[in-house]
N, CA, C and O atoms as a MOPAC input file, in Angstrom:
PM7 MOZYME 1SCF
protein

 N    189.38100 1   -68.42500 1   106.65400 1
 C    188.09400 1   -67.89900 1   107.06000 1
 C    188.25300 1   -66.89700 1   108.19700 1
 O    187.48900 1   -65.93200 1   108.15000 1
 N    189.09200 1   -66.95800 1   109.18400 1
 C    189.36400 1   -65.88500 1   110.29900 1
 C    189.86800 1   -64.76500 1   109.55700 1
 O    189.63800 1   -63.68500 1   110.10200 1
 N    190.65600 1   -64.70100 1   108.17500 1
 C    190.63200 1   -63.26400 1   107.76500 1
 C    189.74900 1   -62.56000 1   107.60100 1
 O    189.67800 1   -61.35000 1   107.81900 1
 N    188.57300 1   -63.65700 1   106.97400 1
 C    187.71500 1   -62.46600 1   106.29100 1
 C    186.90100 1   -62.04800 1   107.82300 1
 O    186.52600 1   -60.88500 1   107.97700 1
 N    186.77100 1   -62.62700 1   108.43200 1
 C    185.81900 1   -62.07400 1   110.10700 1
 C    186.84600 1   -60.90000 1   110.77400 1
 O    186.47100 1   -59.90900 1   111.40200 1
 N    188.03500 1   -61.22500 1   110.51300 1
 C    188.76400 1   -60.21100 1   111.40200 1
 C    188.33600 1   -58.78100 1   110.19000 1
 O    188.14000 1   -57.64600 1   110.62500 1
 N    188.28100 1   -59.00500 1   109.18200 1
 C    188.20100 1   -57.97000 1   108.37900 1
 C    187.15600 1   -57.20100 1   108.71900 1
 O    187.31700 1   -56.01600 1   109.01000 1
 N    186.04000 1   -57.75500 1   108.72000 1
 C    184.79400 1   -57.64000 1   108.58900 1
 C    184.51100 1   -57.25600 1   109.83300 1
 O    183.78700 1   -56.26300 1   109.74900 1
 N    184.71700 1   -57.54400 1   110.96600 1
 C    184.77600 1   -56.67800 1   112.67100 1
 C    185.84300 1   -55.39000 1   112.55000 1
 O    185.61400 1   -54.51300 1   113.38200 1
 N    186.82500 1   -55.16500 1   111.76900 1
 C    187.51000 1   -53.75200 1   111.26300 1
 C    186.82000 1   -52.82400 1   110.74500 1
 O    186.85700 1   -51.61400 1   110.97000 1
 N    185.88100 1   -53.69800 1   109.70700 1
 C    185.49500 1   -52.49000 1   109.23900 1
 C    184.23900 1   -52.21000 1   110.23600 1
 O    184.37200 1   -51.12000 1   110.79100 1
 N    183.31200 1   -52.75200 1   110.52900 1
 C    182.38700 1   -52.22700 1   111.18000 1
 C    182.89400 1   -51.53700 1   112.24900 1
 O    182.48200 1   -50.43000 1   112.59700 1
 N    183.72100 1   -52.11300 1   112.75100 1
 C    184.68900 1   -51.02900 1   114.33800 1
 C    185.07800 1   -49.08900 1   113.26200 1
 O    184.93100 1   -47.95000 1   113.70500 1
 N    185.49900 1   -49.47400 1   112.05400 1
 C    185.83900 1   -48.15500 1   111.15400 1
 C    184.40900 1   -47.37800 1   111.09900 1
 O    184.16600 1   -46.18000 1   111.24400 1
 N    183.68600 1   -48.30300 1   110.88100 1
 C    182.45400 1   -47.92300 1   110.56500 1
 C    181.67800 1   -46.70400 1   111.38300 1
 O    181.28700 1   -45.59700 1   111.01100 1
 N    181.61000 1   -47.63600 1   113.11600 1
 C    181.04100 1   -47.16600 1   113.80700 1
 C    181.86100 1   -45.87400 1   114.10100 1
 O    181.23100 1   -44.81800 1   114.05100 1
 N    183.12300 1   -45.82900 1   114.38700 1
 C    183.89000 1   -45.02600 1   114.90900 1
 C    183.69900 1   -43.95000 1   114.05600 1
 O    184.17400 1   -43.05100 1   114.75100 1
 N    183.28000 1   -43.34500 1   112.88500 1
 C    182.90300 1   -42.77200 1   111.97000 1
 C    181.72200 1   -42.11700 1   112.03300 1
 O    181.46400 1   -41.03200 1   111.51200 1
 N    180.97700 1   -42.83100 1   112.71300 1
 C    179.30700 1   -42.74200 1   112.30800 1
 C    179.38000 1   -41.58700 1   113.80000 1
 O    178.59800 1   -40.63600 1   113.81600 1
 N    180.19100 1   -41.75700 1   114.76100 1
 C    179.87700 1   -40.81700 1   116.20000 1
 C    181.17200 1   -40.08400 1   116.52800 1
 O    181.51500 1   -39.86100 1   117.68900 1
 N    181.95600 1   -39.67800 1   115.33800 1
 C    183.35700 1   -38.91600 1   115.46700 1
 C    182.81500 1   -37.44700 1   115.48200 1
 O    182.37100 1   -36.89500 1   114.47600 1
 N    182.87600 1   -36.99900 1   116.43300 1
 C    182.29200 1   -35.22200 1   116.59700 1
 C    183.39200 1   -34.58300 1   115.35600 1
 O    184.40400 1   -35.09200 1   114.87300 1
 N    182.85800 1   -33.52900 1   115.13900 1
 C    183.55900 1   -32.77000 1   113.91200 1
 C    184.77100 1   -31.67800 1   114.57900 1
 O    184.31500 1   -30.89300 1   115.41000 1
 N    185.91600 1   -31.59300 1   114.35300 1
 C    186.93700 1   -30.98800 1   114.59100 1
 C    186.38500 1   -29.22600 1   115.17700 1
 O    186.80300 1   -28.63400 1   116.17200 1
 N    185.49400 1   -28.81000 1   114.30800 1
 C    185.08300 1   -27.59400 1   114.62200 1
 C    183.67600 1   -27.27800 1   114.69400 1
 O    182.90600 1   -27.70700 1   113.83500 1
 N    183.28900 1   -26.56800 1   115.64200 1
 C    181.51200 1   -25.80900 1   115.53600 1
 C    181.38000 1   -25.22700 1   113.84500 1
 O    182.24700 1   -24.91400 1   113.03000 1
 N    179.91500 1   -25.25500 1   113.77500 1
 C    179.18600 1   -23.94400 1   113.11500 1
 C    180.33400 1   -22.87200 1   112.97700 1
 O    181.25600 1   -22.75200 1   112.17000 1
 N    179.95900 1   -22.19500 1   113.98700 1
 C    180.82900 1   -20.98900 1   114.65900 1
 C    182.09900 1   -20.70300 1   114.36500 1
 O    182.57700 1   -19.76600 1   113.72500 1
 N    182.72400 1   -21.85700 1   115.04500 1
 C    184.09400 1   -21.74600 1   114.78800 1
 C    184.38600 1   -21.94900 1   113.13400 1
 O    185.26600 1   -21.13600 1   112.85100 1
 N    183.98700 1   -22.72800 1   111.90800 1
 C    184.16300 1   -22.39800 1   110.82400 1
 C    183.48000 1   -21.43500 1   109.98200 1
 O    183.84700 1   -21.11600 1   108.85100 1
 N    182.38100 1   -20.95200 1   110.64600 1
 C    182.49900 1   -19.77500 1   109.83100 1
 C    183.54700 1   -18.62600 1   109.91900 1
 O    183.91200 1   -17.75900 1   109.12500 1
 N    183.83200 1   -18.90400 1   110.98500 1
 C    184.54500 1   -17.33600 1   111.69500 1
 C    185.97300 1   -17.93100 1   110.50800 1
 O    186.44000 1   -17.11000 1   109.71900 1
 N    186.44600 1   -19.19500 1   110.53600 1
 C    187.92500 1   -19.12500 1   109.91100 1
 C    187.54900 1   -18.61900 1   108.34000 1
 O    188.07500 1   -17.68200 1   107.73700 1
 N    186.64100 1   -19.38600 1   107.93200 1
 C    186.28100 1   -19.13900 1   106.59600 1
 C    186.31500 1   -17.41300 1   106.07800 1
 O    186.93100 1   -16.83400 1   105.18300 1
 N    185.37500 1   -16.97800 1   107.07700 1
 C    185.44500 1   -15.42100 1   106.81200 1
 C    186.73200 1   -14.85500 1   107.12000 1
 O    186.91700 1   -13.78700 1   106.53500 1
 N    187.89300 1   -15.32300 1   108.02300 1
 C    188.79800 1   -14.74200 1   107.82600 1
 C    190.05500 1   -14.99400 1   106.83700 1
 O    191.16300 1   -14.46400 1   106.74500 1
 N    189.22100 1   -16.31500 1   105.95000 1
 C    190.28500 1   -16.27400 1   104.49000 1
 C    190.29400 1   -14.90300 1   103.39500 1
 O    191.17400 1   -14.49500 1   102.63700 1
 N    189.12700 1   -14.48500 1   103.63600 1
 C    188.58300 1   -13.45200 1   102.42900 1
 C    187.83600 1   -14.38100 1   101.28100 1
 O    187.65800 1   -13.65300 1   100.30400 1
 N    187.41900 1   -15.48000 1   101.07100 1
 C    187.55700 1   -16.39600 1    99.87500 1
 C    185.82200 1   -15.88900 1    99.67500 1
 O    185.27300 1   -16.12700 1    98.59900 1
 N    184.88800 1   -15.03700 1   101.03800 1
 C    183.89100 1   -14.64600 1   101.00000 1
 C    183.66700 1   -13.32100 1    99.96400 1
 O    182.76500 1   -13.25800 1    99.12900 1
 N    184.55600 1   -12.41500 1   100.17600 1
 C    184.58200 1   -11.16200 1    99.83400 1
 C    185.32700 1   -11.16600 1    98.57300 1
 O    185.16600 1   -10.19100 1    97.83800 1
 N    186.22400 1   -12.23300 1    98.15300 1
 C    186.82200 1   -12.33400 1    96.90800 1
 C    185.63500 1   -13.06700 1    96.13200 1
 O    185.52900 1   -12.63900 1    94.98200 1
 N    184.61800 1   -14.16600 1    96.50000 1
 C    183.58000 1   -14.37700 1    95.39800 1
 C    182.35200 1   -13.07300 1    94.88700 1
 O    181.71100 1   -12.94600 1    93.84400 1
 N    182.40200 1   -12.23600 1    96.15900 1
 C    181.18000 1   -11.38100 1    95.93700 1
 C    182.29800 1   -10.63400 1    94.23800 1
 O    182.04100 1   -10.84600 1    93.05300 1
 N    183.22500 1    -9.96700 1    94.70400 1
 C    184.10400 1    -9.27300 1    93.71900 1
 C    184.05200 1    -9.50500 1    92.44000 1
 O    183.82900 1    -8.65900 1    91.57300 1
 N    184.33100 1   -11.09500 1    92.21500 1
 C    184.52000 1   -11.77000 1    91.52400 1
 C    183.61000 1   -11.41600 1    90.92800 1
 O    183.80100 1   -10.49300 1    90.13600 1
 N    182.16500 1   -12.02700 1    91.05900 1
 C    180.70300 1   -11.72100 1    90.63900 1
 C    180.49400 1   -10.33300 1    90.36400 1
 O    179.78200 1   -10.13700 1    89.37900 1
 N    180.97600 1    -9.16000 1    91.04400 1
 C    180.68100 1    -8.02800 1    90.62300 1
 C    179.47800 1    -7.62700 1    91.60100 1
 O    178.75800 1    -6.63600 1    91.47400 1
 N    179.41100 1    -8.58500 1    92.58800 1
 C    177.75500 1    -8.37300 1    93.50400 1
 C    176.37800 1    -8.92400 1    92.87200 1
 O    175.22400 1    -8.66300 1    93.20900 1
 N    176.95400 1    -9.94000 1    91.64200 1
 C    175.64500 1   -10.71100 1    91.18800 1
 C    176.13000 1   -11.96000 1    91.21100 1
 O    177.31000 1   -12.25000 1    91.01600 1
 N    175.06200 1   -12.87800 1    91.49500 1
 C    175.41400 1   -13.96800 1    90.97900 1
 C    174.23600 1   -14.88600 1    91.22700 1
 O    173.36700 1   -14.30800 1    91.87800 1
 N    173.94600 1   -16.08500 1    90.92500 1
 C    172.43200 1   -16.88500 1    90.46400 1
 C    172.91000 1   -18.11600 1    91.66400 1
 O    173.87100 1   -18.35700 1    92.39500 1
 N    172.03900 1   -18.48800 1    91.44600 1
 C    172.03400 1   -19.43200 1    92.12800 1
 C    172.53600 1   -20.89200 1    91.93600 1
 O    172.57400 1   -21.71300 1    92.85300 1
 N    172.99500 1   -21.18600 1    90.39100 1
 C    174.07300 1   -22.39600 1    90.64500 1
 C    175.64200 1   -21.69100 1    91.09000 1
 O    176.52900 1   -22.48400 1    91.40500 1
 N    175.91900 1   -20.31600 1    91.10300 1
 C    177.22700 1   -19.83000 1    91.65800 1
 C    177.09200 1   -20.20000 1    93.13800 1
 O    177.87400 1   -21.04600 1    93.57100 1
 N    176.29600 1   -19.72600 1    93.86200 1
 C    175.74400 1   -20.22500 1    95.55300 1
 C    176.31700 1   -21.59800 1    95.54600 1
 O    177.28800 1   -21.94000 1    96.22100 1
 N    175.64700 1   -22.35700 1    94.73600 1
 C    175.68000 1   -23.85900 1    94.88300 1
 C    177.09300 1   -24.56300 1    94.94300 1
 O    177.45300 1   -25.56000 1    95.57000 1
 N    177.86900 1   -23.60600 1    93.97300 1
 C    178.96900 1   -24.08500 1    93.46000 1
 C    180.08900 1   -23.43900 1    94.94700 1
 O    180.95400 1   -24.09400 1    95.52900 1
 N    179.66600 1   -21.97200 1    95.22500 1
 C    180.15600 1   -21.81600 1    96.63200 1
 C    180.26300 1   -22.73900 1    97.63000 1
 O    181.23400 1   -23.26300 1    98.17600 1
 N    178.87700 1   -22.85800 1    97.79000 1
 C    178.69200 1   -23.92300 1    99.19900 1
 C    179.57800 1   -25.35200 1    99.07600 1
 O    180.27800 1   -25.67600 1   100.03500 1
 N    179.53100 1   -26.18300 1    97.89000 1
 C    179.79000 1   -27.27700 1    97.79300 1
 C    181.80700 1   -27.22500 1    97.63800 1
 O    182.53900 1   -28.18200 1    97.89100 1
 N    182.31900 1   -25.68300 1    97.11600 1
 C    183.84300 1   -25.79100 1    97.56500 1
 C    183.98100 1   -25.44600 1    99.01100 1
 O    184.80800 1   -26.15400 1    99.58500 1
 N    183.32500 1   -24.44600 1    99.84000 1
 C    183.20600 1   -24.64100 1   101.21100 1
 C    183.64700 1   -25.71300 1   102.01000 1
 O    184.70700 1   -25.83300 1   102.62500 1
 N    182.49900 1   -26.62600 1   101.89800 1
 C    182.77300 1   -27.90000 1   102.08700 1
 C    183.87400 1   -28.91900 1   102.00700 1
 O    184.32800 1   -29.56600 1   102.95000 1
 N    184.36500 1   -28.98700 1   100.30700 1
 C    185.42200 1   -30.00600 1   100.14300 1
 C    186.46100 1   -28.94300 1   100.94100 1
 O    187.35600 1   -29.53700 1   101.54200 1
 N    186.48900 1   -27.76600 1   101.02700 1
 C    187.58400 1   -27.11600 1   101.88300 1
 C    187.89200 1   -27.26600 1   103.04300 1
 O    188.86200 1   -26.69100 1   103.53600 1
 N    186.90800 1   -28.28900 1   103.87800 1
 C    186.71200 1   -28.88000 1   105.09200 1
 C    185.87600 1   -27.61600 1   106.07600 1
 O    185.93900 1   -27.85900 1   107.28100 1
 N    185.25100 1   -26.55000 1   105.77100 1
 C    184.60500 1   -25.87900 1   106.53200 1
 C    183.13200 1   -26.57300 1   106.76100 1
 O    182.02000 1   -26.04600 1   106.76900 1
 N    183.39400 1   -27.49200 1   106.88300 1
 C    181.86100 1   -28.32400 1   107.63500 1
 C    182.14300 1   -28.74100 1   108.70600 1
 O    183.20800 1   -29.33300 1   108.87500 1
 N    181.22700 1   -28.53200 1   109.74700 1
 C    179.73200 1   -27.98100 1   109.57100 1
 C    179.69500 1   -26.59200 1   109.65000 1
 O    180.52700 1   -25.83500 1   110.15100 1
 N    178.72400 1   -26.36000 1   109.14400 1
 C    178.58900 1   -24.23000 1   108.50200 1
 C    177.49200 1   -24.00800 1   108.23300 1
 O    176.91400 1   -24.76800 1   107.45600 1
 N    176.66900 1   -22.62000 1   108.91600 1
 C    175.95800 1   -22.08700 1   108.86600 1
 C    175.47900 1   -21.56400 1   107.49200 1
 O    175.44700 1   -20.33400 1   107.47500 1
 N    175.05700 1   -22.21400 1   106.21400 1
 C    174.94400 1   -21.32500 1   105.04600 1
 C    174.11700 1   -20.11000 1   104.83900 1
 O    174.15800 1   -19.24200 1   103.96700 1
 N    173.03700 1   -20.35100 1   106.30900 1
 C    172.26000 1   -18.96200 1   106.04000 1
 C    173.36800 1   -17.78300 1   106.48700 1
 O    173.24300 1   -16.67700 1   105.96100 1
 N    174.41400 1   -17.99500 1   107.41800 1
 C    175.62500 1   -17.04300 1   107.81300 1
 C    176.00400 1   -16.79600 1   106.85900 1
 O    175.92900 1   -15.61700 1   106.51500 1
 N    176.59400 1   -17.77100 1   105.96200 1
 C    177.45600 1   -17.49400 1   104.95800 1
 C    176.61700 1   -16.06100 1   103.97000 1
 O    176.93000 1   -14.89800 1   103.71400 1
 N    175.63600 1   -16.80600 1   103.70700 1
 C    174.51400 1   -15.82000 1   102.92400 1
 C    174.75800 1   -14.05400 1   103.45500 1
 O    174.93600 1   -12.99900 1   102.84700 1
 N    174.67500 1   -14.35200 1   104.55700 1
 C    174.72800 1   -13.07500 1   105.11900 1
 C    175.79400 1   -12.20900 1   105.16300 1
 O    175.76300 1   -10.99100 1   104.98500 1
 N    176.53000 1   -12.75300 1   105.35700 1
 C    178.15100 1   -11.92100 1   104.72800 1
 C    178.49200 1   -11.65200 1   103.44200 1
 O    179.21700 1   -10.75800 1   103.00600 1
 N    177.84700 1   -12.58800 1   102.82700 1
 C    178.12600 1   -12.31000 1   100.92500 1
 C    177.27800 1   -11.14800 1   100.83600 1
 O    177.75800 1   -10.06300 1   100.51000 1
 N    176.11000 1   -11.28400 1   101.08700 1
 C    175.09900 1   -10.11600 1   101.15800 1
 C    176.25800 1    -8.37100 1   101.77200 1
 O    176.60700 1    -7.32400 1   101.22600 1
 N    176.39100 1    -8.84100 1   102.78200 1
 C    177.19700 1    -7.31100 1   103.45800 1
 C    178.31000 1    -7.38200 1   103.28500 1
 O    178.96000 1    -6.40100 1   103.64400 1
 N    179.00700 1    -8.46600 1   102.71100 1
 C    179.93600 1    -7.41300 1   100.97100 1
 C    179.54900 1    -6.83200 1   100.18200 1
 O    180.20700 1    -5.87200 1    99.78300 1
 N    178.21400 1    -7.17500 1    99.56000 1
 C    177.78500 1    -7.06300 1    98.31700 1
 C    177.35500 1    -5.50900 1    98.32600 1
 O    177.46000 1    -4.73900 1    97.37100 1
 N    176.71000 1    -5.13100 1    99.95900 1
 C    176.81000 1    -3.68700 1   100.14800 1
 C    177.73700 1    -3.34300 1   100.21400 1
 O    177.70100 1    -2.25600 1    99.63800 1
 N    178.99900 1    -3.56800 1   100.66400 1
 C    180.11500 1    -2.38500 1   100.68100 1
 C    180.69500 1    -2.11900 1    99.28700 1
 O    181.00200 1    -1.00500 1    98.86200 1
 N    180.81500 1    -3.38600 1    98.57100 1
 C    180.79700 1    -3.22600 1    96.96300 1
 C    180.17200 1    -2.66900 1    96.51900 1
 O    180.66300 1    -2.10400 1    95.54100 1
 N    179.08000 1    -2.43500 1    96.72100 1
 C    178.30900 1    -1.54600 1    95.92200 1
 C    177.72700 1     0.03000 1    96.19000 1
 O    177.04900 1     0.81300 1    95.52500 1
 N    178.37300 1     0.06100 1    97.54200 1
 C    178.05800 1     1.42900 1    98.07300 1
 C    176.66400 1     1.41200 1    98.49800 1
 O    176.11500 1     2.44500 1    98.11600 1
 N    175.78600 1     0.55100 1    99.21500 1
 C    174.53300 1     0.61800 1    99.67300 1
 C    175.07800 1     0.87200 1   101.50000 1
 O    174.23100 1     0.99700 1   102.38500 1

């Protein structure tokens, strides 16, 4: 019976320690790395300067598993956008 309590005070100690672990990087600071992969300016390309809105979705959510969280997506927006002008000559 003391295993399963020692277990069970582990995990909640995992738990908590989890629940108030500050994130490795700002907003800020991952957008700025993100934009300096190119992985921004290689999707606009990719697309040709179009793309709908499950492509966005599908952006944001590899963002993420890429560990660039937490992130500004209206930023992000905004840089895809001012590729999308230099791609296109606007």
């Amino acid at each position: 019976m003391k295993k399963g309590k020692k277990a069970k005070v582990t995990q909640e100690t995992a738990c908590k320690s989890a629940e108030y672990k500050k994130p490795a990087c700002s907003k800020e600071e991952n957008l700025k790395k993100l934009a300096s992969t190119g992985k921004l300016k290689k999707f606009v390309e990719n697309k040709k300067g179009n793309w709908d809105h499950q492509a966005w979705l599908i952006l944001c959510s590899e963002i993420v598993e890429e560990g660039y969280d937490p992130i500004d997506f209206n930023q992000v927006g905004l840089i895809l956008e001012e590729h999308k002008a230099k791609l296109l000559g606007l």
